[in-house]
C-alpha positions as CSV (number, residue, x, y, z in Angstrom):
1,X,17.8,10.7,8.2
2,X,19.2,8.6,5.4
3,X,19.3,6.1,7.7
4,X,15.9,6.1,9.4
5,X,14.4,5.6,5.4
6,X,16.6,2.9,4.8
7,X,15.4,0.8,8.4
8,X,11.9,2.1,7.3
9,X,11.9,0.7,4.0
10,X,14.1,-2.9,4.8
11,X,11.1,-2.9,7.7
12,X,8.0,-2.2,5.4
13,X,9.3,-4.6,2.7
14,X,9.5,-7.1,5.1
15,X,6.6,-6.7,6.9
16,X,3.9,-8.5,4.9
17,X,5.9,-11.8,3.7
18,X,6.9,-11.9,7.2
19,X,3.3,-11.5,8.6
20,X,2.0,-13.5,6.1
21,X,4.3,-16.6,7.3
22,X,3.4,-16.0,11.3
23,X,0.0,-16.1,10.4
24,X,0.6,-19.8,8.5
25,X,2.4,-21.0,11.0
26,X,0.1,-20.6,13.7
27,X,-2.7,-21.2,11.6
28,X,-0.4,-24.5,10.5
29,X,-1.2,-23.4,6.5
30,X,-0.5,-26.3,4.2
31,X,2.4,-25.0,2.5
32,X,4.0,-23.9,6.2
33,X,2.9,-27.4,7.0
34,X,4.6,-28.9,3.8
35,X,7.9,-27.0,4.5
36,X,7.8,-27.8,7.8
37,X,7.7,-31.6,7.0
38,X,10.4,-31.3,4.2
39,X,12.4,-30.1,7.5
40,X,12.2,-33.0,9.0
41,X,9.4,-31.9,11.4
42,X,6.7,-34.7,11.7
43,X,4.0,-32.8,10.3
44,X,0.5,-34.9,9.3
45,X,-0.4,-33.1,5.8
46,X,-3.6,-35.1,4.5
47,X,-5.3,-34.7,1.1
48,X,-8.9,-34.2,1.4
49,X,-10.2,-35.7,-1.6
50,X,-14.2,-35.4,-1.2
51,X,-14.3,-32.6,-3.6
52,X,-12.1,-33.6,-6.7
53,X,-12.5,-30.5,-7.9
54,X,-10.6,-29.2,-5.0
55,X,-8.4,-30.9,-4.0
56,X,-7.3,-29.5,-0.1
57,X,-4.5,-30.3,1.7
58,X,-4.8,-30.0,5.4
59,X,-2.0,-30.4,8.1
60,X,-2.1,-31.6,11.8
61,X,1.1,-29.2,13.5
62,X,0.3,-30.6,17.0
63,X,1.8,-34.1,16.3
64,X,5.1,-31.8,16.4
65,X,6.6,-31.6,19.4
66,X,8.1,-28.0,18.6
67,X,5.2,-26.7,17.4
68,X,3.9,-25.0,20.9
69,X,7.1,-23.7,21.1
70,X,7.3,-22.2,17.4
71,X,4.0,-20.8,17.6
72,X,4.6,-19.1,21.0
73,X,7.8,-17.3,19.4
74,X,5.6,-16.4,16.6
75,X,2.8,-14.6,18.4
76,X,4.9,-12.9,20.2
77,X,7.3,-11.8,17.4
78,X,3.9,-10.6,15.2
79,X,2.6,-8.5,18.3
80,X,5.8,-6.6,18.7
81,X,6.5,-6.7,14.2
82,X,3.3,-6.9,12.5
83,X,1.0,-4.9,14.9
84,X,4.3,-2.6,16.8
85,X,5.9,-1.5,13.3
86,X,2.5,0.2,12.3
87,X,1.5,1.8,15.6
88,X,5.1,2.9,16.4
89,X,5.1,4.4,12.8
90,X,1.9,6.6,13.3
91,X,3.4,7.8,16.9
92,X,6.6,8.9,14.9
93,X,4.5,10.6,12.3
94,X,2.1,12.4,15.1
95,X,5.6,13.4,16.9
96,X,7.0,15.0,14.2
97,X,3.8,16.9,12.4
98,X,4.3,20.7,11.7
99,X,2.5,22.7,14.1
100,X,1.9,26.5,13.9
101,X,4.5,28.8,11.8
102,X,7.9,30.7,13.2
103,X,5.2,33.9,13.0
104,X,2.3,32.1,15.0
105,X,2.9,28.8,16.6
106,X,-1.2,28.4,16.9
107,X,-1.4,28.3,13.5
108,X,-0.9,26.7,10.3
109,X,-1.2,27.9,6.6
110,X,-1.9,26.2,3.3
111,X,-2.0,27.4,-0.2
112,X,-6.0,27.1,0.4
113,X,-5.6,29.3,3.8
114,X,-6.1,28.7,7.5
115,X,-5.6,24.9,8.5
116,X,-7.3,23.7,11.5
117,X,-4.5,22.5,14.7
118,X,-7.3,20.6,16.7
119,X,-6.6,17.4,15.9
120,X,-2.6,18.1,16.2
């Protein structure tokens, strides 16, 4: 058990920074498209200046070769992390949900009395 919580909680710590980077990459973010060029990627990062206010920078991924490639691996590695990890989670938590008591396996008590097994 000790070691299911510690996989649990390495996975949920890491599961919204890495997320957060599949989604920029295949969105090609500016700052994924900023580190990608200090890689050595050839990355086309422009700096839309028609608001001086807000200044935007906005990156062109598909002049990288790789990119198709990268962004293949990441879809598939945020279907089976960031959407797998949650859904596999709740099928552990319905799995192991205490149903009934030694004295009646039907049922289940509270301290406020009789708890409903339906959706069990």
């Amino acid at each position: 058990m000790l070691a299911i919580r510690y996989i649990f909680t390495a996975a949920f710590s890491l599961y919204l920074p890495v997320s957060r980077s599949i989604f920029e990459v295949l969105v090609c973010d500016s700052t994924m498209g900023k580190a990608l060029n200090s890689l050595g990627a050839s990355v086309q990062c422009t700096i839309d200046t028609s608001k001086p206010e807000l200044s935007q920078v906005s990156c062109d991924c598909s002049t990288w070769s790789l990119y198709i490639f990268v962004a293949i691996v990441c879809g598939v590695f945020g279907v089976i992390f960031t959407l797998g990890l949650p859904y596999r989670t709740y099928q552990l938590i319905q799995r192991n949900k205490p149903v009934g008591s030694r004295e009646n396996p039907d049922k289940r008590y509270d301290e406020t009395g009789l708890v409903s097994t339906m959706f069990v």
